[in-house]
C-alpha positions as CSV (number, residue, x, y, z in Angstrom):
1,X,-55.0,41.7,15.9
2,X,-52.4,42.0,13.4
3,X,-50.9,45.3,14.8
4,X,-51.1,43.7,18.3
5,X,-49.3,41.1,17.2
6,X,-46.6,43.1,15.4
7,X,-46.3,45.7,18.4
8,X,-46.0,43.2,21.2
9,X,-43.3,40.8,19.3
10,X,-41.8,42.5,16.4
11,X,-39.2,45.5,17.2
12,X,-39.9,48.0,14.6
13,X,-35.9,49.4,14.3
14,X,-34.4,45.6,14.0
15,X,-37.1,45.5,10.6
16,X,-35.4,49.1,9.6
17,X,-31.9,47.7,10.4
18,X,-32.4,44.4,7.9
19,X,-34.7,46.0,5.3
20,X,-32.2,49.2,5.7
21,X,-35.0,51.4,3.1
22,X,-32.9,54.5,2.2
23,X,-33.2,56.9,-0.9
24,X,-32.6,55.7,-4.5
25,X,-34.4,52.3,-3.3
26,X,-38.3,51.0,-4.5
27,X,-39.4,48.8,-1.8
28,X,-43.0,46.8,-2.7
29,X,-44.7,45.6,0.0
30,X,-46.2,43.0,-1.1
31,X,-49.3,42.0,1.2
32,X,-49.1,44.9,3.0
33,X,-52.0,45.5,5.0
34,X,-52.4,48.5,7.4
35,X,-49.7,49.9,5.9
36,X,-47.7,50.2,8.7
37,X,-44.2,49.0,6.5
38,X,-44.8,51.2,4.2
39,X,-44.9,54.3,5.7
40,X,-42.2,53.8,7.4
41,X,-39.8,53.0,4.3
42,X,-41.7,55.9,2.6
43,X,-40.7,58.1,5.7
44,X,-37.0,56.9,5.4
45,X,-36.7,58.2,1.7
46,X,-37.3,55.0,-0.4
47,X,-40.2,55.0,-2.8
48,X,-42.8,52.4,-1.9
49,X,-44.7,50.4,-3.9
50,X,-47.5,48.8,-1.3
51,X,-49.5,45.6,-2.7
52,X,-52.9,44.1,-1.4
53,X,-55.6,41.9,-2.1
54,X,-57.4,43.4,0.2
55,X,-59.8,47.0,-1.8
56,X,-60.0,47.8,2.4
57,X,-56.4,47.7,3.5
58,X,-55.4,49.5,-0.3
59,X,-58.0,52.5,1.1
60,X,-56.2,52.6,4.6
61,X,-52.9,52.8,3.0
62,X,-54.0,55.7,0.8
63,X,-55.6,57.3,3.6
64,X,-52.8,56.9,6.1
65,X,-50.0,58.4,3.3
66,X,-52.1,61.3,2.8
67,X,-52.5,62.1,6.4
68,X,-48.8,61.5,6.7
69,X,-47.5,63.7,3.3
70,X,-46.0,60.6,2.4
71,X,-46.1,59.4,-1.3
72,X,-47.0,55.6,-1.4
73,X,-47.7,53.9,-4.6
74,X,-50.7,51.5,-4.0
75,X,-52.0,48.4,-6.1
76,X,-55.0,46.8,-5.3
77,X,-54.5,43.6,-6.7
78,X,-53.8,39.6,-5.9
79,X,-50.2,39.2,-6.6
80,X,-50.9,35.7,-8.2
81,X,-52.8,37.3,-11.0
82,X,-50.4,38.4,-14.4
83,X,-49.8,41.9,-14.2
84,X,-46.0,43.6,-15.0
85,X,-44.3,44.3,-11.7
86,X,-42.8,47.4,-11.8
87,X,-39.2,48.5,-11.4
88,X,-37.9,47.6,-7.9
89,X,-34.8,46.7,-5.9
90,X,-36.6,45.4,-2.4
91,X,-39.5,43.3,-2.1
92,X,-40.8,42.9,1.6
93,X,-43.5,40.3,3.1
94,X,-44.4,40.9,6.8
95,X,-46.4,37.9,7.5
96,X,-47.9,37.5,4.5
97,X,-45.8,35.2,2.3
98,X,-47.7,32.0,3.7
99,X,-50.8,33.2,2.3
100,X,-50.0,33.6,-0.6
101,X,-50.7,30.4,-3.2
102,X,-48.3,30.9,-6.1
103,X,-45.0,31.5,-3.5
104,X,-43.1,29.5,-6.5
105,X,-44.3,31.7,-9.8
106,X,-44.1,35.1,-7.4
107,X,-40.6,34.4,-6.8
108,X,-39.9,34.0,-10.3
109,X,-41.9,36.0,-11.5
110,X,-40.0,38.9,-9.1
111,X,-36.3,37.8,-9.8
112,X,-36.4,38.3,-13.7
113,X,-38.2,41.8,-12.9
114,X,-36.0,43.1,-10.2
115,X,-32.9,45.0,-10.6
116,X,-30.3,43.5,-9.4
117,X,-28.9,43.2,-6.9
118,X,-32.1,42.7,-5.3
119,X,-32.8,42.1,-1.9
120,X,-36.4,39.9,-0.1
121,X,-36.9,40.3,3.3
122,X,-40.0,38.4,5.2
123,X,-41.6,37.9,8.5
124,X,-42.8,34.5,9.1
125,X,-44.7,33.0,12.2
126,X,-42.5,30.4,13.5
127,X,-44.2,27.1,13.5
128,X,-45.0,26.9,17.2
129,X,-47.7,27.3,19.2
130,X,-48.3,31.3,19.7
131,X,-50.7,33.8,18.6
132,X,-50.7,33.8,14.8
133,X,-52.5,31.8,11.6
134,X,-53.1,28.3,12.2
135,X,-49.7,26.2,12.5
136,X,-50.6,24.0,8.6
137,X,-49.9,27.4,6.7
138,X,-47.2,28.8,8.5
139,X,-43.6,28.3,6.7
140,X,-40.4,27.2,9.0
141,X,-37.0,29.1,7.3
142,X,-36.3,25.6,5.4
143,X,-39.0,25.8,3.6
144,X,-38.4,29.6,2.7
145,X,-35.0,28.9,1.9
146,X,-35.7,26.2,-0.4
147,X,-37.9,28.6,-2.6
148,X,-35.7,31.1,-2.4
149,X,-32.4,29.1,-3.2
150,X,-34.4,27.5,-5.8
151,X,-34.5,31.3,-7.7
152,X,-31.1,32.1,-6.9
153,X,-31.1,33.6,-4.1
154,X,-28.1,33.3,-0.9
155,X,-29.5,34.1,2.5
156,X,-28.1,37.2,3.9
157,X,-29.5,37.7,7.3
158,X,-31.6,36.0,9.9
159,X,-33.1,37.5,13.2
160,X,-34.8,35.1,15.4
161,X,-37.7,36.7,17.5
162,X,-40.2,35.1,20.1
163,X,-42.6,33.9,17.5
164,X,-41.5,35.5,14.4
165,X,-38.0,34.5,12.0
166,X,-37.1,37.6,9.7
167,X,-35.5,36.1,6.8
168,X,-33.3,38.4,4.5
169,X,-32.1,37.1,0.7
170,X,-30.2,38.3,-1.8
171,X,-30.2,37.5,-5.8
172,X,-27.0,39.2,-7.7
């Protein structure tokens, strides 16, 4: 459903335009599922760090980078659990941010770890009615922004889709 989703509404080369991955960059994709983000930073040169909860979607994403020759770091792991993040300059979330419990300490907890500058780009469901997770967990750009100023963060970029914002900050 999830790969529906992101093929039917989400154009893959306006995510490469805001995210821009290149080489001397470590993206983690935090919450990121089939993998699909990741290889496709990995395949533009940066080094990816992908992150699930999920021991199915961290098998998928080692499978797929194998198939592919592409190196992808991957940590099966709940991102609200204390572990040391490791060095990074981009953190991405493609519709997974709402689901995550501790959005506050995460965004902390990634601002005193990253090297700055460091730059957050997410995919949120708007909070209409369209295909998606149910419309009390999705997050409208206020609410992102008021996390995200809250940690120091100025937004830098916004693309408005059918159903989807992409949000992009950065901390200095």
């Amino acid at each position: 459903m999830a790969s529906q989703i992101r093929e039917r509404y989400i154009p893959v080369s306006r995510i490469m335009e805001i995210v821009s991955p290149k080489v001397g960059d470590t993206i983690l994709d935090i919450g990121a599922g089939d993998g699909f983000y990741s290889l496709q930073f990995a395949k533009a040169g940066s080094k990816v760090i992908a992150m699930d909860v999920s021991k199915e979607s961290a098998e998928t994403i080692r499978k797929i980078a194998k198939s592919e020759h592409v190196p992808i770091e991957v940590m099966n792991l709940d991102v609200c659990r204390s572990f040391d993040l490791p060095p990074f300059n981009k953190a991405f979330f493609s519709t997974s941010f709402h689901d995550i419990e501790c959005r506050v300490d995460l965004v902390g907890r990634i601002t005193r770890a990253a090297l700055k500058p460091t730059e957050i780009t997410l995919i949120e469901f708007k909070k209409i009615e369209s295909p998606g997770p149910p419309m009390s967990i999705r997050m409208s750009k206020e609410d992102l922004d008021r996390i995200f100023f809250w940690a120091g963060y100025k937004l830098a970029e916004t693309i408005d889709l059918e159903i989807h914002y992409v949000n992009r900050y950065i901390h200095e």
